[in-house]
C-alpha positions, 0 to 999 in steps of 0.5 A: 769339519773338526778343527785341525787344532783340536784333532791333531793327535790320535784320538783317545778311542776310536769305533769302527761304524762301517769298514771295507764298505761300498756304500753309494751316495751322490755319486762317492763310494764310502768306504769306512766310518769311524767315530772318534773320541778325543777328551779335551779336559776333565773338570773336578765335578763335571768330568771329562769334556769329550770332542766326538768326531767322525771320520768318513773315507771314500773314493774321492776323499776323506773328512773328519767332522764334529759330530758331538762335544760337552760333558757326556759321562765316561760312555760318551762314544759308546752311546753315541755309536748306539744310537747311530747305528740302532736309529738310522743315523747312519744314513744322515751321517753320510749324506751330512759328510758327503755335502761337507766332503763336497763343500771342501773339495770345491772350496780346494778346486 
């Protein structure tokens, strides 16, 4: 999961990767993504430092983990949404997402 401290405020920049969705996986529905950034700092040479996360809902709850962070240049979460949606990535993402979304709801029961 993304620290709370980190993502405490509303992200910087916000892409949408899947909405009013129905996706089926182990037994939830997922029905939006969203991969969000938040910058962190900006460093005189190396730039901004950008904290990418990404935000899952489905039926049964919702949950905001670390996807990427580091210093990624000015398109970081453009990039990253590239490569999720053209490589199959999104497939992984939801089943990582869902087996920390299940971790949290058992950690919470």
């Amino acid at each position: 999961m993304a620290d709370p401290k980190r993502v405490a405020k509303a992200p910087d920049k916000t892409i949408v990767l899947m909405s009013s969705g129905n996706f089926p996986e182990r037994g939830y529905k997922v029905k939006n993504i969203h991969l969000n950034l938040y910058l962190q700092k900006k460093h005189p040479k190396l730039g901004v430092y950008s904290l990418l996360t990404v935000y899952v809902e489905t039926d049964k709850g919702d949950i905001e983990m670390t996807y990427d962070e580091g210093y990624r240049g000015e398109n970081a979460l453009e990039e990253a949404a590239a490569f999720l949606t053209s490589h199959l990535g999104l497939s992984g993402l939801i089943l990582r997402s869902i087996i920390q979304l299940e971790n949290a709801l058992e950690q919470h029961a």
